[in-house]
C-alpha positions in Angstrom: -6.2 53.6 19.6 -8.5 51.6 21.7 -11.0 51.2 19.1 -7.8 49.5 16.3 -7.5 47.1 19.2 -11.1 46.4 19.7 -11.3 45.8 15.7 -8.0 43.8 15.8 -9.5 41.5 18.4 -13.3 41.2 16.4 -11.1 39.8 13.4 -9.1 37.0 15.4 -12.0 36.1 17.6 -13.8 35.8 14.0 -11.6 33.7 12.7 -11.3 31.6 15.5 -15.2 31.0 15.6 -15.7 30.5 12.0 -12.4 28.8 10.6 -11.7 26.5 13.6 -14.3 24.1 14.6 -12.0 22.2 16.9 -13.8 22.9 20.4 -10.3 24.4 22.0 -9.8 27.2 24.5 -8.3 30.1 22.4 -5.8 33.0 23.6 -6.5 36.4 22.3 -3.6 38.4 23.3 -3.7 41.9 22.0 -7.0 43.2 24.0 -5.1 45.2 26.2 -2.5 48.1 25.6 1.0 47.1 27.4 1.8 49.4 30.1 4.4 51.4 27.6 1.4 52.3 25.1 1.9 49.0 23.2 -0.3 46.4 22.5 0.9 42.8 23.9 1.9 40.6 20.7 -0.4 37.4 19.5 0.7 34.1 20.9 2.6 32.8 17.4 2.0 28.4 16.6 4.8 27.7 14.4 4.9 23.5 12.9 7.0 22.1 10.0 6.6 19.4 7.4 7.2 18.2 4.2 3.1 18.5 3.3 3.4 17.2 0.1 0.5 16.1 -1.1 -1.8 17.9 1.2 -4.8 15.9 3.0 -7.8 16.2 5.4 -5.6 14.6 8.2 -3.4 17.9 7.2 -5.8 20.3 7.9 -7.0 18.7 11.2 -3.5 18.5 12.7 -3.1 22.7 11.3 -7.0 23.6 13.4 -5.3 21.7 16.2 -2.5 23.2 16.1 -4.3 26.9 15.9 -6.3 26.4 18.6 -3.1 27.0 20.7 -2.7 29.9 20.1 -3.7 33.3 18.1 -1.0 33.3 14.4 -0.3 29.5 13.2 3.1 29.9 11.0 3.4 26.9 8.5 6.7 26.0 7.6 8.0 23.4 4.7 11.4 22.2 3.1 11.9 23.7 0.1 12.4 21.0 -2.8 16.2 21.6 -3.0 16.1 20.8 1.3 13.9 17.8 0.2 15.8 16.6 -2.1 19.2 17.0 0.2 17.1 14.7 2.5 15.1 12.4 1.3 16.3 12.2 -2.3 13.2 12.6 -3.8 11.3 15.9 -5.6 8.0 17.2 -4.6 5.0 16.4 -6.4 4.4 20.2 -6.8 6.7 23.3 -6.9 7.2 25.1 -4.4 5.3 28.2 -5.3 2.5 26.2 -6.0 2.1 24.9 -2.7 2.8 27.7 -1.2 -0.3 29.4 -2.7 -2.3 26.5 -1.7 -1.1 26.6 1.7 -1.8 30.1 1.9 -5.6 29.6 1.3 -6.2 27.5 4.1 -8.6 29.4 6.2 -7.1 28.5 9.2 -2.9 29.5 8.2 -2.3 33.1 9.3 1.9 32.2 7.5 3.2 30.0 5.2 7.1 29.9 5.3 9.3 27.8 2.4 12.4 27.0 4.6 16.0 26.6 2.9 17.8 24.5 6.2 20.0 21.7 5.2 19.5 20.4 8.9 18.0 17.2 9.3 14.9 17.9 11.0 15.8 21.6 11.6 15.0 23.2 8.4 12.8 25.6 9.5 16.0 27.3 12.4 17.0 30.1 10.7 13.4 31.7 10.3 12.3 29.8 13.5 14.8 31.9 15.5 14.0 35.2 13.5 10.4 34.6 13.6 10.6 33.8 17.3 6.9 32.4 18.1 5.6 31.0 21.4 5.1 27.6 20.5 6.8 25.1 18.4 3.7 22.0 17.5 4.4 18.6 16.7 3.2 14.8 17.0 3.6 12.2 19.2 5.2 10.7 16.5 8.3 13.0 16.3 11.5 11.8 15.6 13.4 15.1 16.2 12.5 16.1 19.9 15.7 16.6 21.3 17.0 19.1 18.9 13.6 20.9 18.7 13.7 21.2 22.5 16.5 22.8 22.2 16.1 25.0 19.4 12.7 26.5 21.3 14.9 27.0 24.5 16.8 29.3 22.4 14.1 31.7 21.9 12.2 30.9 25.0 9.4 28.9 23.0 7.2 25.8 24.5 8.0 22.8 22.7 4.0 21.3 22.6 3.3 17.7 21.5 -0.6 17.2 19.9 -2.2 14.4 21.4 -3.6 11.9 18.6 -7.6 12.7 18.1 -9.8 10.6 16.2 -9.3 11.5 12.8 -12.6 12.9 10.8 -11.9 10.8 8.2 -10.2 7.2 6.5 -6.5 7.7 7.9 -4.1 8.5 4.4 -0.8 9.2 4.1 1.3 11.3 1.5 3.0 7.9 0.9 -0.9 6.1 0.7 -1.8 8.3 -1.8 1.2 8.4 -4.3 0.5 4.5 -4.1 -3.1 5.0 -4.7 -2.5 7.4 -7.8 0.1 4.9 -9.4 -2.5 2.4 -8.8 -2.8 0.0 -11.9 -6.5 0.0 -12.8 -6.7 -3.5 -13.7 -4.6 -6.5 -12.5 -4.6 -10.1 -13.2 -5.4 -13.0 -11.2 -3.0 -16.2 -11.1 -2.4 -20.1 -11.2 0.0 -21.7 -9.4 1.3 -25.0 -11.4 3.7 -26.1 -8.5 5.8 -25.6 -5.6 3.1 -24.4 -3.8 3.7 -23.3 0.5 7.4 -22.9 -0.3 6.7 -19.4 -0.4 5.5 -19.2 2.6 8.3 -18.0 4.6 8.0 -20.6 7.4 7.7 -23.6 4.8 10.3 -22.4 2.8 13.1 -24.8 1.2 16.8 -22.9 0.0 17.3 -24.3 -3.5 13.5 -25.2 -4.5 11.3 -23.3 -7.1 7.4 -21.9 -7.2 6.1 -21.7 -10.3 3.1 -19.9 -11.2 1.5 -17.6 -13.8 -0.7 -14.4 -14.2 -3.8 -15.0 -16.2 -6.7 -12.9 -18.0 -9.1 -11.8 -17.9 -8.1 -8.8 -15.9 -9.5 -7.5 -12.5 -10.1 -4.0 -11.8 -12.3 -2.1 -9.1 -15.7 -2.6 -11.5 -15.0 -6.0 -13.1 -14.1 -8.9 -11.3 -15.3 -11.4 -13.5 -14.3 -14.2 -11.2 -15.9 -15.8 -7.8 -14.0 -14.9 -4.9 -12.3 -16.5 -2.1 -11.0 -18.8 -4.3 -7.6 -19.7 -4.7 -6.6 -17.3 -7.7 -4.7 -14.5 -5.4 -7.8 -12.1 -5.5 -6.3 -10.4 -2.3 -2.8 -9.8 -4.1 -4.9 -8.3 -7.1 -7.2 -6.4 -5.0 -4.4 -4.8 -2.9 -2.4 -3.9 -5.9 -5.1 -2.2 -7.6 -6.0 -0.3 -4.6 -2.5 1.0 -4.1 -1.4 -1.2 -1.5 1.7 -3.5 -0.3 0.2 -6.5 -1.0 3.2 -8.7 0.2 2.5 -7.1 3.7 -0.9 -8.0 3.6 -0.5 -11.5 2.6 2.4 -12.4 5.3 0.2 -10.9 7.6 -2.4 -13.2 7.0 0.3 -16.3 7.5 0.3 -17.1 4.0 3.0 -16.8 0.9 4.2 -14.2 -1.2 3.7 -16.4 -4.4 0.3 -14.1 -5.2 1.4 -10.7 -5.2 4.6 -11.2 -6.6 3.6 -13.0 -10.2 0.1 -10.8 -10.6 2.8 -7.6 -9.9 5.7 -9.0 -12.0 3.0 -10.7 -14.6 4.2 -13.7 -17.0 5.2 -17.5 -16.5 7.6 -17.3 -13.6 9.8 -19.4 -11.7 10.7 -18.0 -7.9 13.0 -19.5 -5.5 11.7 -20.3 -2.4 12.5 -17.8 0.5 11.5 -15.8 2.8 10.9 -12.6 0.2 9.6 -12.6 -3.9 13.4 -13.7 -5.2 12.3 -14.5 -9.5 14.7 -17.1 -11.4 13.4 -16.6 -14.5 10.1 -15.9 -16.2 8.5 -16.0 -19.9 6.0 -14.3 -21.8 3.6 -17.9 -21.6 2.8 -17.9 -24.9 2.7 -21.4 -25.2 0.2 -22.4 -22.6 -1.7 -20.2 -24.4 -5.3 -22.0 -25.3 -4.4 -24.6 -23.1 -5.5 -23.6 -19.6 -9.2 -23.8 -17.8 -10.2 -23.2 -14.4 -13.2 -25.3 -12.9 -15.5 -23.2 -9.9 -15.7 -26.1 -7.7 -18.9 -24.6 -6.2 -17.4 -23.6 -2.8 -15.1 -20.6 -1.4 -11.9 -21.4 0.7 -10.1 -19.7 3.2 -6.1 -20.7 2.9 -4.9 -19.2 6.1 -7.4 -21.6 8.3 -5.6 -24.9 7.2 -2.4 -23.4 6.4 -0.7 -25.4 9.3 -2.1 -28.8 8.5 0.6 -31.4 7.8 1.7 -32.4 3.9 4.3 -33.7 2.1 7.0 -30.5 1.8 9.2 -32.8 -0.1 6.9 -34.2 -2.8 5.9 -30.1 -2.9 9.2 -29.5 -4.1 9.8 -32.3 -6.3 6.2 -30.7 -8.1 8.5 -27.2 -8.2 11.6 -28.9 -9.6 9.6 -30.8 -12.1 7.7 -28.2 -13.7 10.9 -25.6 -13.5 12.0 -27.7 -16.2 8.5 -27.9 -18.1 8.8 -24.2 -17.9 13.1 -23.5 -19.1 12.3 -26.5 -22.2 9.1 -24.9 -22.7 7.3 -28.4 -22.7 3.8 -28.9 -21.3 3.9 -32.6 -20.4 6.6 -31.2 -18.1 4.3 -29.1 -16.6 1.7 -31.4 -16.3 3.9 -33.8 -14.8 4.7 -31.2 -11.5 0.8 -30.4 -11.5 -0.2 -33.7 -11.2 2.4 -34.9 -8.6 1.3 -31.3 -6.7 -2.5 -32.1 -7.3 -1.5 -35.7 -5.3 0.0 -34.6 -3.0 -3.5 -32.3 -2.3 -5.5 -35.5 -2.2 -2.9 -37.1 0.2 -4.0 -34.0 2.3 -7.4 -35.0 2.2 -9.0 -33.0 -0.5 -12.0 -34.4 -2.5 -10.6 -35.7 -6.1 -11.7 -33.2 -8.7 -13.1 -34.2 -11.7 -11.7 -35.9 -15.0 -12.5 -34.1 -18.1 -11.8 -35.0 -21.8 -8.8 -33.9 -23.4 -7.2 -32.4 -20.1 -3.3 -34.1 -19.2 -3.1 -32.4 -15.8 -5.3 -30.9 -13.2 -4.6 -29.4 -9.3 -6.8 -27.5 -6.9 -5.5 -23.5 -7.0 -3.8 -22.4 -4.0 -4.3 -23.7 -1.3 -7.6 -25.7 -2.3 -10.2 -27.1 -0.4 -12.5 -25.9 -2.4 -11.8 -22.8 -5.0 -11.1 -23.5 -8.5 -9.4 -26.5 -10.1 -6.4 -26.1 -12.7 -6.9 -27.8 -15.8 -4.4 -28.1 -18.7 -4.9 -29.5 -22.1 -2.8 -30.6 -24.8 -4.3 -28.6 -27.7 -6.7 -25.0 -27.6 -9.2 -27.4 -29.6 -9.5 -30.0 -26.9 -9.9 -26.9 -24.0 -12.2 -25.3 -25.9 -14.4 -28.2 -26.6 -14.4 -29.4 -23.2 -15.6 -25.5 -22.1 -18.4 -25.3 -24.7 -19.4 -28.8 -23.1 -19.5 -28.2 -19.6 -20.3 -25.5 -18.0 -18.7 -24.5 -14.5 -15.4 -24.6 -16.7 -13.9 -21.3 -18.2 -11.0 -20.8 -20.4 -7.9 -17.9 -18.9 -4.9 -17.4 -20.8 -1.2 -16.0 -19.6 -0.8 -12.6 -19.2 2.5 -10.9 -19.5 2.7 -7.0 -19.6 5.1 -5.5 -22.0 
C-alpha cells in the first residue's frame, strides 16, 4: 500500500516538474495514509471559460492556475450554453475542443458544462465535483455569485494576479479579427469636407466626401510613401485585424479614413461624431481622371490638428462637391476641391504646383506636406501629364463588389 502511494506521488511531482514551468510552490497531498487507512485526496483547481479559440495566454493562465494545487479541472460552456448567452456559435465543436483541451500537458480534466446560468455554468458539476479551489482573474465579472457557489462546498475562491505575459497579448476576439483580416486594402482621397469628421469639428447637416483608390495595400506591397495623407493607418489597421476607427479617434483625428477604405467606393458621409454614409457610388467616372503628386515630404495630421481654419468655407467645399458627386459631374467636384485646396493655403500651406490639363488640385488630408490631389478632365490629359513628370502617379476608384 505504501509503495502505490509512493508511485502515485513520483507521477504528480513528475508532472509538476516537467509540465509546469511556472516557479510556484506545489501541494502534493496524497503522501501520507489518513488515519482510517485512506490516502488524503489531491487538492482539486477547478476554472471556467468560454476558451474558444485557444491561445498561449490560455495556457499560461491553466500552469498558473495548476500550480495551486495537485488536479486542475477545466471547465467550458457547451455551444448550446454559448449560444443561450452570447448568441454566437463556437468556432469549433465541442468534442473537438474537448480533445484539444485534453492534450494540454498541464489539464489533469476537461468538463463541457450544460448551465444556462450566467456566469455559473459550470454549478452543477462544480458542486458534484467539489474541488478545493475555484481560479479566476482579476478581471472577473461574476465574483459575487462564485463566492457563494465555493462557500457551498467549502472551496477558496482564488483570484490570479496578472503576470507578464510570455508573449504579444491576443484575445479570442483579436484573433477572429485577425483571421477575417482582408489581405489587401485601399488607400483614399478626400475631395472635401475635410475635419468635419473629426468628432470635435464636426457640423450636423454638412457632408465629407472622399474615395477609396488602387492600387491596393496589403502587408508585402505598399506601393505608396507613407505618412502621407492617404489613410495608410486606416488601411494598415484593417488589414491587420484591427478597429481602426478606435485607433484614429485616439490619435485626435477623424473617422473619414477608415470608414471609406472599409466601406470602399465614392462616398458621401455626414459629419458626426461616428462613420454615418449618405450615399456612395461605384466611381466609375473619375476613372482616368485622378493623380496624386509625392510632395517630397511626410506629414503628421495630429500635430496641427488644432490650428485655426475656416470650418465654414470647409463645409461649403463638402456641400459643393456632394452635388458633383449625386449629378455625377466633375467640374462639380473640382469646384469643392479647389475651394478646399484654398482654404489649405489660407492655413498657410505652400501652393502646390500647376500642371497641364488638371481642373482641380488640394493637398490629401490633412497636408502640410503628403501628396497633392490632382483631377483632370479627360484620362488622356492625366496620362500625359504622368508620362511627363515624374513624382506624379495615376490611382483610380476602387469599389468592392
Amino acid at each position: 500500500m505504501e509503495l502505490k502511494f509512493i508511485l502515485l506521488e513520483y507521477r504528480v511531482r513528475l508532472k509538476s516538474a516537467n509540465f509546469s514551468p511556472i516557479d510556484s510552490p506545489r501541494f502534493v497531498r496524497i503522501t501520507t495514509p489518513h488515519p482510517k487507512g485512506k490516502p488524503k485526496l489531491m487538492k482539486k483547481v477547478f476554472v471556467s471559460g468560454c476558451y474558444d479559440i485557444l491561445h498561449a495566454g490560455h495556457l499560461q493562465f491553466f500552469e498558473e492556475a495548476r500550480a495551486v494545487g495537485d488536479y486542475l479541472i477545466v471547465s467550458f460552456a457547451s455551444a448550446d450554453v454559448l449560444w443561450h448567452h452570447k448568441r454566437r456559435k463556437p468556432s469549433i465543436p465541442d468534442d473537438h475542443k474537448k480533445v484539444l483541451l485534453q492534450g494540454l500537458r498541464m489539464i489533469d480534466e476537461v468538463i463541457v458544462t450544460q448551465g444556462h446560468k450566467e456566469g455559473l455554468d459550470f454549478e452543477e458539476d462544480f458542486l458534484r465535483i467539489r474541488p478545493d479551489f475555484l481560479i479566476v482573474t482579476e478581471d472577473d465579472k461574476y465574483g459575487p455569485v462564485k463566492r457563494a457557489l465555493c462557500e457551498q462546498v467549502g472551496a477558496e475562491y482564488t483570484i490570479l494576479p496578472k503576470t507578464p505575459p510570455r508573449f504579444q497579448a491576443v484575445s479570442t476576439s483579436s484573433i477572429v479579427r485577425w483571421v477575417q483580416a482582408p489581405t489587401e486594402a485601399p488607400l483614399r482621397v478626400d475631395f472635401a469636407g475635410g475635419w468635419l469628421d473629426v468628432p470635435r469639428f464636426s457640423r450636423p447637416g454638412e457632408f465629407i466626401v472622399n474615395c477609396a483608390i488602387s492600387p491596393l495595400v496589403s502587408l508585402r506591397e505598399w506601393p505608396y510613401e507613407q505618412r502621407a495623407g492617404l489613410g495608410g493607418s486606416g488601411a494598415w489597421a484593417l488589414i491587420n485585424g484591427k478597429n481602426g476607427f478606435d485607433s484614429e479617434i485616439e490619435l485626435g483625428v477623424g473617422w473619414q479614413d477608415p470608414a471609406v477604405i472599409g466601406e470602399t467606393g465614392l462616398c458621401v458621409w455626414r459629419s458626426g461624431p461616428k462613420p454615418e454614409l449618405d450615399f456612395k457610388q461605384n466611381g466609375d467616372f473619375l476613372a482616368g481622371r485622378m493623380a496624386i503628386l509625392w510632395t517630397g515630404s511626410q506629414h503628421d495630421t495630429p500635430s496641427f490638428a488644432d490650428l485655426p481654419r475656416d470650418y465654414e468655407r470647409i463645409a461649403q467645399s463638402g456641400r459643393i462637391a456632394r452635388e458633383g458627386v449625386l449629378t455625377k459631374d466633375i467640374h462639380q467636384i473640382a469646384a469643392g476641391v479647389n475651394l478646399y485646396h484654398q482654404t489649405q493655403l489660407d492655413e498657410g500651406m505652400q501652393k502646390l504646383p500647376e500642371i497641364a490639363g488638371s481642373i482641380a488640385h488640394k493637398y490629401c488630408g490633412g497636408g502640410y506636406g503628403g501628396y497633392g490631389l490632382y483631377l483632370f478632365e479627360d484620362a488622356a490629359l492625366r496620362d500625359a501629364a504622368v508620362s511627363s513628370i515624374e513624382p506624379l502617379r495615376s490611382v483610380e476608384p476602387f469599389c468592392r463588389v
